[in-house]
C-alpha positions in Angstrom: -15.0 44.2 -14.1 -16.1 46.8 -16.7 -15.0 46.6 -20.9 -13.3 49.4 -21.3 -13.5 51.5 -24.7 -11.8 49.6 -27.5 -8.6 51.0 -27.9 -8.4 54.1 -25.1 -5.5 54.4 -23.8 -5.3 53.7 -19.8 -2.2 55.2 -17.9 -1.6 56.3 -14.9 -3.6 55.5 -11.3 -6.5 53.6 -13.6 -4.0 51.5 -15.4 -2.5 50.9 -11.7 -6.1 50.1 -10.6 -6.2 47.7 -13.4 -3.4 46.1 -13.0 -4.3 45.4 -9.0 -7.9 44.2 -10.0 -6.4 42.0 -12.6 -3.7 40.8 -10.8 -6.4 39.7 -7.7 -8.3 37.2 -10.3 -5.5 36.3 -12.2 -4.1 34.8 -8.7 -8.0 33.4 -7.9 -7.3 31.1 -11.3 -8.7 33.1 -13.8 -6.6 32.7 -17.1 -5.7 35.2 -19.6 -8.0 34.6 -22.1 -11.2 34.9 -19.7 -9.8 38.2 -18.4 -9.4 39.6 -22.2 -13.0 38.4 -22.9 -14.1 40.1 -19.2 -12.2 43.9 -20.0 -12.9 43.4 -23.8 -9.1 43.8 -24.0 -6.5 41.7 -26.1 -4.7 39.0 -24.9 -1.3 40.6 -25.3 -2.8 44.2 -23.4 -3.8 41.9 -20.3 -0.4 39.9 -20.6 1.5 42.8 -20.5 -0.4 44.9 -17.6 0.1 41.6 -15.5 3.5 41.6 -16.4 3.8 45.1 -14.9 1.8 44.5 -11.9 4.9 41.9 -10.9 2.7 38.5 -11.5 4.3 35.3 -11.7 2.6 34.2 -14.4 1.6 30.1 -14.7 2.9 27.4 -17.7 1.2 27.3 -20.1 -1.3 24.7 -21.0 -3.1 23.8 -17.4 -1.9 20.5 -15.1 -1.7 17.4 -16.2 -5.1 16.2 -17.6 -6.3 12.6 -15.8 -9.6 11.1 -15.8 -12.2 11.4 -12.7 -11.2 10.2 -9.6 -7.2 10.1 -10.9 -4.7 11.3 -8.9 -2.0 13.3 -10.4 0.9 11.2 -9.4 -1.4 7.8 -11.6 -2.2 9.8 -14.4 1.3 10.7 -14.9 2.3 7.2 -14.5 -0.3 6.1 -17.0 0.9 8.7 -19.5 4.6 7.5 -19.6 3.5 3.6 -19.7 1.3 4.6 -23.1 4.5 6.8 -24.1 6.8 3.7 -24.4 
């Protein structure tokens, strides 16, 4: 992925381009942030041009976090018993 110029406007087939290339990572896991730093882009520029491209885009704030080994289904039930 190539920076693009700091505040050039992309329309048309390139911003379609774009879109398809950042819609491809975006779905392989990369987040937002990563593909702002990648295109030198904001946050809200790559937001948006998924947004256009039809992505579902995922919750914020990742899975559950669980230590090494943990399955998802224990370290959910070892969060709520420390919750009470």
């Amino acid at each position: 992925m190539t920076k693009v110029k700091k505040g050039k406007r992309i329309t048309g087939p390139a911003r379609t381009r774009m879109g398809a290339d950042l819609k491809k990572k975006y779905d392989k896991g990369a987040s937002i942030r990563t593909l702002a730093r990648l295109t030198g882009r904001s946050y809200g520029f790559i937001h948006r041009i998924l947004s256009e491209s039809g992505v579902q885009l995922r919750a914020r704030g990742g899975g559950p976090h669980r230590q090494p080994g943990q399955t998802t289904r224990t370290a959910r039930s070892s969060r709520q018993i420390g919750a009470g």
